[in-house]
C-alpha positions as CSV (number, residue, x, y, z in Angstrom):
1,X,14.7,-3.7,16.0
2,X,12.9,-4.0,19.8
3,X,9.2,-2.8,20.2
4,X,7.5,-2.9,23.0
5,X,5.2,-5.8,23.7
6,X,1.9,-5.7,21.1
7,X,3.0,-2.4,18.7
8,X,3.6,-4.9,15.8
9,X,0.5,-6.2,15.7
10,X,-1.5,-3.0,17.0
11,X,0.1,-1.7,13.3
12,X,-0.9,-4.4,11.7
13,X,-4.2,-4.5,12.5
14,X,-5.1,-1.1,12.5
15,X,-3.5,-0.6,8.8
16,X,-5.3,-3.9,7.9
17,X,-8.6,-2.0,9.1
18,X,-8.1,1.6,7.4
19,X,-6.8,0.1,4.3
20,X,-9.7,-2.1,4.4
21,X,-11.8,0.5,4.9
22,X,-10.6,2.7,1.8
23,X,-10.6,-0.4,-0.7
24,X,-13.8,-1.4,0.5
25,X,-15.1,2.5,0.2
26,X,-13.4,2.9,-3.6
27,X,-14.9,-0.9,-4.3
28,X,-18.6,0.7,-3.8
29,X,-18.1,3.6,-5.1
30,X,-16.9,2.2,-8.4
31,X,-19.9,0.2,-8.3
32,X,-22.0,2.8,-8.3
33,X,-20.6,4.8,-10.9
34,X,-19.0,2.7,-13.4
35,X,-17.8,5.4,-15.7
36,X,-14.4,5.9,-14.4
37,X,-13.4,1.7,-14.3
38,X,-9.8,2.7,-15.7
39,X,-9.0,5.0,-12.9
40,X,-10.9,3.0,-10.0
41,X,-8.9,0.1,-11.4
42,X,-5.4,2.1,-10.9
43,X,-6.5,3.2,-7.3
44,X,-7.2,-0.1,-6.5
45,X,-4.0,-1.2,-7.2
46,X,-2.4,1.3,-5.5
47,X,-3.5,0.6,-2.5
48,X,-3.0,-2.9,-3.1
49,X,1.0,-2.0,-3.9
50,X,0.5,0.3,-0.5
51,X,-0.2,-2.4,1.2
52,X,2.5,-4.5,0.0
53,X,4.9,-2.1,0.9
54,X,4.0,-1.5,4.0
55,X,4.1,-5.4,4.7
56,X,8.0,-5.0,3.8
57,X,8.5,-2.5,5.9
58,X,6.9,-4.4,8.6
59,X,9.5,-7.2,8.3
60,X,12.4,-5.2,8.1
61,X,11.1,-3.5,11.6
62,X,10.2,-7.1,13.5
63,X,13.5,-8.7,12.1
64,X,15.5,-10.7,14.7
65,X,18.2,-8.0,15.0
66,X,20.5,-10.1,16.6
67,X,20.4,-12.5,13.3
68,X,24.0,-12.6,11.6
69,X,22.5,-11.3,8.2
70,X,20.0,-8.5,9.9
71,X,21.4,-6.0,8.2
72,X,21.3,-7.6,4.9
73,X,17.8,-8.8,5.4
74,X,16.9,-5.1,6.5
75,X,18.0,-3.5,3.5
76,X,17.0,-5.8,1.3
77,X,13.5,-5.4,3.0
78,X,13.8,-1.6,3.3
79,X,14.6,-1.4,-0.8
80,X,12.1,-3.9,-1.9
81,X,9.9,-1.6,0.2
82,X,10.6,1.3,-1.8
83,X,10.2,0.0,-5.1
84,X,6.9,-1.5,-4.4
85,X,6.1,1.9,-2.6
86,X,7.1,4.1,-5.8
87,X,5.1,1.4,-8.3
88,X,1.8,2.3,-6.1
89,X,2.3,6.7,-6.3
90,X,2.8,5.6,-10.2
91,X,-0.5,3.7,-10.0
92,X,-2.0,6.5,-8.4
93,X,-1.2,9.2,-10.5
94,X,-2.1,7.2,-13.7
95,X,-5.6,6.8,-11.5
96,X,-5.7,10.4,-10.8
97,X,-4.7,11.2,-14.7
98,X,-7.8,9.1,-15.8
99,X,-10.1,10.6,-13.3
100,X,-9.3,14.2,-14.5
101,X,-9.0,13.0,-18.4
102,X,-12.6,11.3,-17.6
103,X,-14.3,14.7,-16.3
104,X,-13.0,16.8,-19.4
105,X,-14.7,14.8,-21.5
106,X,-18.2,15.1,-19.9
């Protein structure tokens, strides 16, 4: 598909930043309070899944449309997306699960 000149890697960096930003924020956090590893552990690796996904759907949007097998590629890219993208929401609510099974037992 056709963006304009510089979106692609305007996404790419600025997602590369945020997410950055978050692991980097749950990283010291965790470090600080090492009581919860289990659900800091499943966060993490959500975001890391995230981040994965994203990166598919990136390539199914800067695919060379005018390849003979774009819309294979696309789809293939677009559903691979998906199933990394519903892997990390199952990560996260395992990591949300532990935080709240972690406070009840205060």
């Amino acid at each position: 598909m056709p963006l304009e000149e510089g979106l692609l890697e305007l996404l790419v960096g600025c997602f590369s930043f945020v997410m950055g930003m978050a692991i980097l924020t749950i990283v010291i956090i965790w470090f600080r309070n090492k009581r919860y590893t289990a659900a800091y552990v499943w966060t993490v690796l959500h975001l890391l899944l995230f981040s994965t996904s994203i990166f598919f759907i990136l390539n199914a949007v800067s695919f060379n449309y005018q390849h003979p097998m774009a819309s294979e590629e696309n789809s293939f890219n677009i559903g691979v997306s998906g199933v990394i993208w519903f892997s990390s929401l199952i990560c996260l609510i395992i990591g949300i699960f532990k935080f709240s099974k972690s406070k009840e037992q205060v």
